[in-house]
LOZA-652209 format. One record per residue (C-alpha): residue in one letter; y negated, z, x. Coordinates in Angstrom, 3 decimals, padded with zeros to 6 digits. Example, Ala and Ser with C-alpha at 12.3 -4.5 7.8 and 13.67 -1.06 7.14 Angstrom:
BEGIN
[A, [004.500, 007.800, 012.300]]
[S, [001.060, 007.140, 013.670]]
***
This chain:
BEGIN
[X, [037.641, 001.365, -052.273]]
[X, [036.852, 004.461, -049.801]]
[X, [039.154, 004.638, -046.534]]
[X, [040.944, 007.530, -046.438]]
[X, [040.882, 009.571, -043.449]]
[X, [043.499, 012.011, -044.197]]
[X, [046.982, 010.947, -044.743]]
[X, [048.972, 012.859, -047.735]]
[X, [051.286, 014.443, -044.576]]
[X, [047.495, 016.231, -043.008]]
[X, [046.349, 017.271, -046.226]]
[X, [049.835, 019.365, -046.647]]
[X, [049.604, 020.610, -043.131]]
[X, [045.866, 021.412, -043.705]]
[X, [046.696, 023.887, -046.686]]
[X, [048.878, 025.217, -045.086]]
[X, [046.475, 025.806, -041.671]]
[X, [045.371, 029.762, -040.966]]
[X, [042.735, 030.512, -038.652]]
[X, [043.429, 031.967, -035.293]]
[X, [040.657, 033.494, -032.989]]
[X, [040.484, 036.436, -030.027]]
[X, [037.215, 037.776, -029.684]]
[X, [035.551, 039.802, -026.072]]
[X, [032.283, 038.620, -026.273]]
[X, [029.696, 041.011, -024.900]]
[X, [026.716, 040.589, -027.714]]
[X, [028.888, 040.081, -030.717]]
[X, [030.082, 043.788, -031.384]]
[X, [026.117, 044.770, -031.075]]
[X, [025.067, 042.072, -033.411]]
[X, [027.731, 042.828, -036.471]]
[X, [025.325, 045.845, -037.626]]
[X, [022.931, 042.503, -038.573]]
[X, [024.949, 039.990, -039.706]]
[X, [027.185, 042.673, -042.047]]
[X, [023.386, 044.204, -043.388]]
[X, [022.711, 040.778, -043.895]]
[X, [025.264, 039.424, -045.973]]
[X, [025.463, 041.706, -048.523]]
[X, [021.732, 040.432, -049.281]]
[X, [022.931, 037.437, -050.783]]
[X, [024.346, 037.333, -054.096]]
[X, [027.829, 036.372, -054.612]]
[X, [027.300, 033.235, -055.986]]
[X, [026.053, 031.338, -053.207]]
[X, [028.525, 029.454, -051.505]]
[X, [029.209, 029.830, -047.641]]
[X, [029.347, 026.256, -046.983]]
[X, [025.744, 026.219, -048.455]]
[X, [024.737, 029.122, -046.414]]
[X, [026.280, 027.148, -043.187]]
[X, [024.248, 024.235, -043.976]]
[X, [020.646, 025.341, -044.681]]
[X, [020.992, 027.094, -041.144]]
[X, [022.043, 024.047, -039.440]]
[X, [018.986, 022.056, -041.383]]
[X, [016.579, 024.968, -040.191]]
[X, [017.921, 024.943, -036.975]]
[X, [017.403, 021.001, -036.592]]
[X, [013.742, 020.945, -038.138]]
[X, [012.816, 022.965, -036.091]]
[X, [014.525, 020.827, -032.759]]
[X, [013.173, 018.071, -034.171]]
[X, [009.789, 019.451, -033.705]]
[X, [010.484, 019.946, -029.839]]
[X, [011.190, 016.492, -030.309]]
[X, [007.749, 015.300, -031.643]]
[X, [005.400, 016.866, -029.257]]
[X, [007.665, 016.045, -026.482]]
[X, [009.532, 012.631, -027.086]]
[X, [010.375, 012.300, -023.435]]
[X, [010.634, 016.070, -022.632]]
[X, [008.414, 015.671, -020.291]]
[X, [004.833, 017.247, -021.740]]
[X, [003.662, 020.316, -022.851]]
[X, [005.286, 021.118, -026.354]]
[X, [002.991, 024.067, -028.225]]
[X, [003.575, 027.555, -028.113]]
[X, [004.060, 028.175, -031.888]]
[X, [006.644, 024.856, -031.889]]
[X, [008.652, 026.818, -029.297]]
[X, [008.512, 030.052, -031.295]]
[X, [009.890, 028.584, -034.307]]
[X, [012.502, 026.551, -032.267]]
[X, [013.161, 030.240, -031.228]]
[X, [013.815, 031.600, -034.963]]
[X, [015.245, 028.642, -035.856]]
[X, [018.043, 029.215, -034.273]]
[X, [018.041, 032.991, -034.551]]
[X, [018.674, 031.970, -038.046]]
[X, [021.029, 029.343, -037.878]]
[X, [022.968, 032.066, -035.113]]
[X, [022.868, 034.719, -038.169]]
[X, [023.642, 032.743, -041.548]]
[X, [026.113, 030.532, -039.165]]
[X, [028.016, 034.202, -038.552]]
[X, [027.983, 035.549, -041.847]]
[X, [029.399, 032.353, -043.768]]
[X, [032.525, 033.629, -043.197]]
[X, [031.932, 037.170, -044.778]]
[X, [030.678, 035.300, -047.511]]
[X, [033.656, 033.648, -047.850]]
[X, [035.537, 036.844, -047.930]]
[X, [033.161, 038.446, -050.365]]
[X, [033.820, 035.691, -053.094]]
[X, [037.224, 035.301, -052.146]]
[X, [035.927, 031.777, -052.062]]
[X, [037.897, 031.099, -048.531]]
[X, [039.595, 027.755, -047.512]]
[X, [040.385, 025.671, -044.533]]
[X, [037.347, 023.357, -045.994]]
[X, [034.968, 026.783, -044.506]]
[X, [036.487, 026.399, -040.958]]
[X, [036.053, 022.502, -040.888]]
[X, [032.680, 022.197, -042.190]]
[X, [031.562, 025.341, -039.928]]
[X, [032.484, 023.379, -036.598]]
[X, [031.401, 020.301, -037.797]]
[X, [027.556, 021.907, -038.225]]
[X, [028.056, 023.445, -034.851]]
[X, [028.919, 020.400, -033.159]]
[X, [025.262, 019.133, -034.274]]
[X, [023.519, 022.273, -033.553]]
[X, [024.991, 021.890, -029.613]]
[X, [023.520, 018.743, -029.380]]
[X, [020.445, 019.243, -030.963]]
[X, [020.154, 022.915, -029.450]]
[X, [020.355, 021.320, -025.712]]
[X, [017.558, 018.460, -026.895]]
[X, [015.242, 021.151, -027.754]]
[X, [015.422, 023.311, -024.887]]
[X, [015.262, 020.456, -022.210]]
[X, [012.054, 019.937, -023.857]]
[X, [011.175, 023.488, -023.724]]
[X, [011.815, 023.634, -019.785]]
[X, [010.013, 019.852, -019.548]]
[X, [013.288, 019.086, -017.877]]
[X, [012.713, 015.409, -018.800]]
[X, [010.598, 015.495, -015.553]]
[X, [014.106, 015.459, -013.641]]
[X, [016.149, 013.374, -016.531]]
[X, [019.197, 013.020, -014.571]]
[X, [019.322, 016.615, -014.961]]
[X, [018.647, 016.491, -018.542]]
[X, [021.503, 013.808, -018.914]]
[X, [023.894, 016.678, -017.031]]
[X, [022.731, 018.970, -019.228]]
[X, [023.081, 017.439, -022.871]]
[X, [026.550, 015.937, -021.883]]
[X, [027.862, 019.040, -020.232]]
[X, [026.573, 021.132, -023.866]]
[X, [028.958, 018.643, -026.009]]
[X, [031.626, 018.208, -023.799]]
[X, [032.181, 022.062, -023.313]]
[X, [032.159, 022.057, -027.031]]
[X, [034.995, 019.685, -026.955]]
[X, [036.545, 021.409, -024.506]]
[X, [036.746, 024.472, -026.930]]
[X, [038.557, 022.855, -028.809]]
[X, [040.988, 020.976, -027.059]]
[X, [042.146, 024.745, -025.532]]
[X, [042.330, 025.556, -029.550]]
[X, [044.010, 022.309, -030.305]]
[X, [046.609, 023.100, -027.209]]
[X, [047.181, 026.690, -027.983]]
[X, [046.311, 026.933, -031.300]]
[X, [043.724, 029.479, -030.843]]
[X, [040.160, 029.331, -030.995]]
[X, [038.683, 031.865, -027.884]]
[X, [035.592, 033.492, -027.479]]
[X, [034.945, 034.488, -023.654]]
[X, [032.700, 037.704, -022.540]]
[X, [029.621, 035.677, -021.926]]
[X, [030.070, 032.990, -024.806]]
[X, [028.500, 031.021, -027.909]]
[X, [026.271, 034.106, -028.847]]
[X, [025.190, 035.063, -025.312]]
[X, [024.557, 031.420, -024.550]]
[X, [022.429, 031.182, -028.035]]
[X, [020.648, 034.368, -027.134]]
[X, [019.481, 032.663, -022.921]]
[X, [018.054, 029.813, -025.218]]
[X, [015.999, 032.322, -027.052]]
[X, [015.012, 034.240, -023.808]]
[X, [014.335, 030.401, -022.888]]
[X, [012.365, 029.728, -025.659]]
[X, [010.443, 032.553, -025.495]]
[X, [009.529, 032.588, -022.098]]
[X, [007.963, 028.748, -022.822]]
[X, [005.909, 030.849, -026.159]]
[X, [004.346, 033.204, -023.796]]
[X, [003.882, 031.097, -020.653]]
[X, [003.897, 027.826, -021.983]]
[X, [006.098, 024.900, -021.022]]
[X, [004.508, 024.085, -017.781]]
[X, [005.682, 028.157, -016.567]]
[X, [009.310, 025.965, -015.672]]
[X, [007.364, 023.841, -013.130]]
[X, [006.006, 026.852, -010.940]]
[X, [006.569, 026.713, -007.246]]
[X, [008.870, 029.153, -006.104]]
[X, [009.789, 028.862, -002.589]]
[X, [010.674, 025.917, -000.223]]
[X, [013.678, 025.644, 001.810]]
[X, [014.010, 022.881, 004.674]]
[X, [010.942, 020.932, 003.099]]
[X, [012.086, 021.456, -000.659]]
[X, [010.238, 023.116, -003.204]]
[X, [012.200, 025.205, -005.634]]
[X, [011.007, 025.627, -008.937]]
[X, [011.465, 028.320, -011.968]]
[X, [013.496, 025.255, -013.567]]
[X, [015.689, 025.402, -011.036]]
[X, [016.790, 029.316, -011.809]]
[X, [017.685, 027.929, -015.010]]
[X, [019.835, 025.339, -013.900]]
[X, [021.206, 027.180, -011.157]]
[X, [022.631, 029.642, -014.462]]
[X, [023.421, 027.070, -016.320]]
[X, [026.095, 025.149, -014.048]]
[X, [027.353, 029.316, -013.305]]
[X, [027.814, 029.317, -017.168]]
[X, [029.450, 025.771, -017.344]]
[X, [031.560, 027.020, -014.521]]
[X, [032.419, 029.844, -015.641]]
[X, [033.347, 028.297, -019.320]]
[X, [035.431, 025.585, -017.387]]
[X, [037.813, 028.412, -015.461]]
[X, [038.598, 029.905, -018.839]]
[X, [039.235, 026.438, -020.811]]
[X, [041.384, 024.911, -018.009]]
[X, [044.482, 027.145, -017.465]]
[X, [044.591, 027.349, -021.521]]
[X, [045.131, 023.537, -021.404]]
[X, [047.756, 023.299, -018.592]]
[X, [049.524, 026.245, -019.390]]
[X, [049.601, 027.551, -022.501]]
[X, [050.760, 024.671, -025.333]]
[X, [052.515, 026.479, -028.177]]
[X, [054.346, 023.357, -029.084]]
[X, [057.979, 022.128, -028.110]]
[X, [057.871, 022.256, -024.556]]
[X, [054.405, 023.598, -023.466]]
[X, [053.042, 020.245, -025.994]]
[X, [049.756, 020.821, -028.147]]
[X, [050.377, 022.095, -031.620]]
[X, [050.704, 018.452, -032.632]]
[X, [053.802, 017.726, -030.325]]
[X, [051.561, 015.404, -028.363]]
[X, [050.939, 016.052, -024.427]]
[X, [048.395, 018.222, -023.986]]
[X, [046.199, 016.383, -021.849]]
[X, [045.925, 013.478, -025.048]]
[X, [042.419, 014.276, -025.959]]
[X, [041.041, 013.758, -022.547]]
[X, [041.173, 010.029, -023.474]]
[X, [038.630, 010.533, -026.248]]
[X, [036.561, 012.304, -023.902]]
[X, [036.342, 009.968, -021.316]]
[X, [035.733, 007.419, -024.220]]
[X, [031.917, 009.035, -024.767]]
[X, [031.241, 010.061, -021.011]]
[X, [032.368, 007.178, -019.363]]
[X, [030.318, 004.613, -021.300]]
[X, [027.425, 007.011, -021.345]]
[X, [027.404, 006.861, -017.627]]
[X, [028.015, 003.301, -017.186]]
[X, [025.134, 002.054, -019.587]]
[X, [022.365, 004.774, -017.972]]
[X, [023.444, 003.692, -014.742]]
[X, [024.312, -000.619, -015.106]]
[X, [021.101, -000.851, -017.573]]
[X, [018.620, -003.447, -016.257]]
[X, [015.793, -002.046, -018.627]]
[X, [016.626, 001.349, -017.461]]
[X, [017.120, 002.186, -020.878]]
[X, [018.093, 005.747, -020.118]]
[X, [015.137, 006.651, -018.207]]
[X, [012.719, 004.904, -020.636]]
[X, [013.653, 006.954, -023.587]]
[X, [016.158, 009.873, -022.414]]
[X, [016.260, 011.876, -025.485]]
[X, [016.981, 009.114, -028.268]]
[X, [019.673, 007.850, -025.408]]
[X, [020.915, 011.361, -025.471]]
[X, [021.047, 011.908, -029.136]]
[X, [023.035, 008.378, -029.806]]
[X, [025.781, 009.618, -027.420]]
[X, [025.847, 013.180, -028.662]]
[X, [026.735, 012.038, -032.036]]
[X, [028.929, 009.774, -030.993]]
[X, [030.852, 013.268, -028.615]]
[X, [030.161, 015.129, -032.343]]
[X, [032.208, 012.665, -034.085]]
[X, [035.043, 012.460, -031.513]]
[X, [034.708, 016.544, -031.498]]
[X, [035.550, 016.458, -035.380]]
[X, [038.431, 014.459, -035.202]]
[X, [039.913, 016.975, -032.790]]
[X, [039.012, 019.518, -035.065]]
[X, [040.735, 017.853, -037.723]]
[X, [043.632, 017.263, -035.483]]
[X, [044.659, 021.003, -034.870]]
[X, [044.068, 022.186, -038.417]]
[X, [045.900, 019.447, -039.622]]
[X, [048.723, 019.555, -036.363]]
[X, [048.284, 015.894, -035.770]]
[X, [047.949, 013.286, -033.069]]
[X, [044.694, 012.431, -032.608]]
[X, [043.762, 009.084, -032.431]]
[X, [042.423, 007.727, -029.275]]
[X, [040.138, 005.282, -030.994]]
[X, [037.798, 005.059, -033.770]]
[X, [034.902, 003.532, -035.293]]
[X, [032.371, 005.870, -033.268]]
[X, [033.132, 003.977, -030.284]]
[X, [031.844, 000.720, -031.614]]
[X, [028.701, 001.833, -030.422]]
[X, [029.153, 002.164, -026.850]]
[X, [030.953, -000.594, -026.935]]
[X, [028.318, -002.685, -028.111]]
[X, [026.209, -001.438, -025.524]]
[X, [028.553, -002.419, -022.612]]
[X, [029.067, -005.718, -024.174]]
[X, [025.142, -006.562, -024.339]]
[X, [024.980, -005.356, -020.519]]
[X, [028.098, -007.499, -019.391]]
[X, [026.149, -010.716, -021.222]]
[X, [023.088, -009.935, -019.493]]
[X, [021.075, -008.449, -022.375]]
[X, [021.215, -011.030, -024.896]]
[X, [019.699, -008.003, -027.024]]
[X, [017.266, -006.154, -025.827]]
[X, [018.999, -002.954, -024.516]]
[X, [015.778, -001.004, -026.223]]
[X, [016.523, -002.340, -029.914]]
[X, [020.384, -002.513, -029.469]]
[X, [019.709, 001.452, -028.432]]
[X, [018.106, 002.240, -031.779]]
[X, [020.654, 000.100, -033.838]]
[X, [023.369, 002.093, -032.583]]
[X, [021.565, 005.366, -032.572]]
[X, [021.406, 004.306, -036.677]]
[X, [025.028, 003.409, -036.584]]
[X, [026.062, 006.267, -035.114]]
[X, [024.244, 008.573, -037.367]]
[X, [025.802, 007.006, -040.181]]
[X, [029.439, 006.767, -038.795]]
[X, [029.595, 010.618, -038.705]]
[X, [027.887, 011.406, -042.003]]
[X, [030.323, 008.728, -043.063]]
[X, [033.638, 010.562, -041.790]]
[X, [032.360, 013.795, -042.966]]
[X, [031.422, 013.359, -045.840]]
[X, [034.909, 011.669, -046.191]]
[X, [036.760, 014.175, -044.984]]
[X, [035.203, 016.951, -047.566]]
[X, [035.416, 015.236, -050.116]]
[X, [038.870, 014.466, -049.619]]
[X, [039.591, 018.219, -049.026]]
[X, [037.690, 019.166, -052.050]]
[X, [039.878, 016.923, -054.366]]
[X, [043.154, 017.904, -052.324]]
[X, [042.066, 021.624, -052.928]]
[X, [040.695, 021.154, -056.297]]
[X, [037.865, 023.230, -054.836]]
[X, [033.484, 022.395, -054.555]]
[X, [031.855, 021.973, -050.919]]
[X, [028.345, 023.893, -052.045]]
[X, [029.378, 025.601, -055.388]]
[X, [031.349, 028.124, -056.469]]
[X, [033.012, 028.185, -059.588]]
[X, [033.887, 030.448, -062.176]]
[X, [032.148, 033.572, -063.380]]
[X, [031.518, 036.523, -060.757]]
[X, [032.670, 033.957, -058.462]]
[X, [035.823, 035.912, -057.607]]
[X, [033.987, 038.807, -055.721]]
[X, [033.624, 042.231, -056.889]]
[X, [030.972, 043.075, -058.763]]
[X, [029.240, 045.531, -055.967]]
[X, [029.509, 042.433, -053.065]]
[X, [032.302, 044.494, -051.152]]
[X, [035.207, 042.454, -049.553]]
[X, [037.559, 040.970, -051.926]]
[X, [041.225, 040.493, -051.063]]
[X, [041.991, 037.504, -049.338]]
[X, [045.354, 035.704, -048.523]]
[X, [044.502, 034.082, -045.524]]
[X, [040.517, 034.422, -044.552]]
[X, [039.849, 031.541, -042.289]]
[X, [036.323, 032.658, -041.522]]
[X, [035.970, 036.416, -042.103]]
[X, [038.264, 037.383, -038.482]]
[X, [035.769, 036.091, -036.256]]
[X, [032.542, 033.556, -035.870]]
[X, [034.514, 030.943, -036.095]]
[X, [032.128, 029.158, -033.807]]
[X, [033.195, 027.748, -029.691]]
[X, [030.527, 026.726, -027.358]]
***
């Protein structure tokens, strides 16, 4: 007997959920010429979620491979692995932006499009900041790296929590795309120069050398700041439900509890851990705790399309919890093996719930997650834009940071 994770009363408010999204970002106007030309190459009857998901499983390969000539992102990863990182996600940026024109062309649009798009974005973030801290060799300074993998997820979550407060997902001047596109420039930069480029000397300043690395990070905390000033007032000030509440009803500082659920233990076992088990092996450390901010980051997700409370527990947090249990016995498991049993857990506790959750969509909706049915697959016949009744992909990316 499967669990459900919907009740009957989210599945009703889920039908009835229609997507909500302003739009100022500086590359995205520019880019539309592609992604437009580029949907209409694909034939009507491939399915957006499909398109959504082959980018995502391009766009980890070729993270992945980062991964493998760099397991501590600390070495010199090859110049052809960083220019395939590079298209990767070029490609994941371009089919992850057209999935909802697709949707529109085959009048195949549903709430199930929205979900499943954030729920391969909240992967991409995490595996998007592995691949460049590898790129910039930024596992020489790995409390750095740590900053930046958990700042990447939790300013994901933060998107959301505005969107889950106001009930509108908002895309800044210098967002999602212009991030992706600094990665690229990042990525790049390592093709031509090579990793080791990040560790040239600069300058020193009162007996500290500056590096090119430390440009990067210098724009990268402007960016987080910058991301922060928008998210923040959004949160405090602008709930849509009764009484400034989130669209749920519920306060809308709720889902910093879930938050503080992933960071807090993530910073507690780095820092307690007698085997230094975050400095030994930063990017599988990194990767069990980003899934475990992914999972949390789908549940609010869930939670605004479906206007209810979100939990402050679940079983994602059995993880870290294990982990801070092992350290209060004094180790009884080694920290190194406990690591990779809840790196496995974790893994499986999010394909778990979302594989769950479509499913349970797809039979609520009477509707298929990679197919679509019928003949002509309710398009027109020469791939222009079909009438829709509420297109909860085609009015913007559909995509937060």
């Amino acid at each position: 007997m499967v669990n459900k994770e919907l009740s009957p009363q989210q599945l009703a408010k889920l039908k009835q959920h229609t997507y909500s999204c302003t739009n100022c970002s500086l590359f995205d106007p520019f880019m539309q010429v592609w992604w437009c030309w580029l949907v209409q190459q694909f034939p009507l009857n491939i399915a957006p979620n499909l398109i959504t998901v082959i980018g995502l499983l391009v766009n980890v390969l070729t993270s992945l491979l980062m991964v493998y000539f760099s397991p501590y992102a600390d070495q010199e990863v090859p110049r052809w692995a960083c220019l395939l990182c590079c298209l990767g996600l070029f490609i994941y940026q371009s089919l992850d932006a057209i999935d909802g024109k697709q949707a529109r062309r085959t009048n195949s649009q549903s709430p199930l499009g929205e979900l499943f798009d954030h729920g391969c974005d909240s992967l991409s973030t995490l595996f998007v900041s592995v691949s460049v801290c590898c790129a910039v060799q930024l596992g020489k300074r790995p409390y750095w790296l740590f900053c930046q993998c958990m700042m990447a997820v939790t300013l994901f979550y933060c998107a959301h929590w505005q969107t889950y407060v106001s009930g509108k997902l908002r895309f800044g001047r210098v967002d999602v795309t212009e991030a992706q596109f600094g990665v690229m420039l990042i990525l790049l930069i390592s093709t031509l120069c090579g990793s080791s480029f990040w560790s040239y000397q600069l300058l020193e300043v009162l007996g500290v050398q500056f590096s090119v690395v430390d440009v990067y990070l210098a724009a990268g905390c402007l960016h987080v700041a910058q991301l922060l000033y928008c998210h923040v007032p959004v949160v405090l000030c602008e709930g849509v439900g009764k009484n400034g509440s989130s669209v749920a009803g519920t306060s809308v500082l709720s889902p910093m509890v879930p938050l503080l659920y992933f960071i807090v233990p993530a910073l507690m076992v780095a820092w307690k851990s007698s085997d230094a088990i975050f400095l030994s092996n930063p990017l599988l450390y990194m990767f069990t705790f980003g899934l475990v901010a992914a999972r949390v980051s789908n549940r609010l997700v869930v939670a605004h399309m479906t206007k209810h409370e979100m939990a402050y527990t679940d079983s994602s947090m059995l993880g870290p919890a294990a982990l801070l249990l092992n350290q209060f016995f004094n180790s009884p498991v080694p920290e190194h093996w406990l690591l990779w049993l809840v790196f496995f857990y974790v893994t499986f506790d999010l394909l778990r719930y979302v594989r769950n959750v479509c499913m349970e969509i797809c039979v609520f909706l009477n509707i298929e997650l990679f197919r679509i049915p019928g003949p002509g697959a309710g398009g027109n016949s020469n791939g222009s834009a079909a009438p829709a009744k509420h297109d909860v992909r085609a009015k913007g990316r559909g995509r937060p940071v």
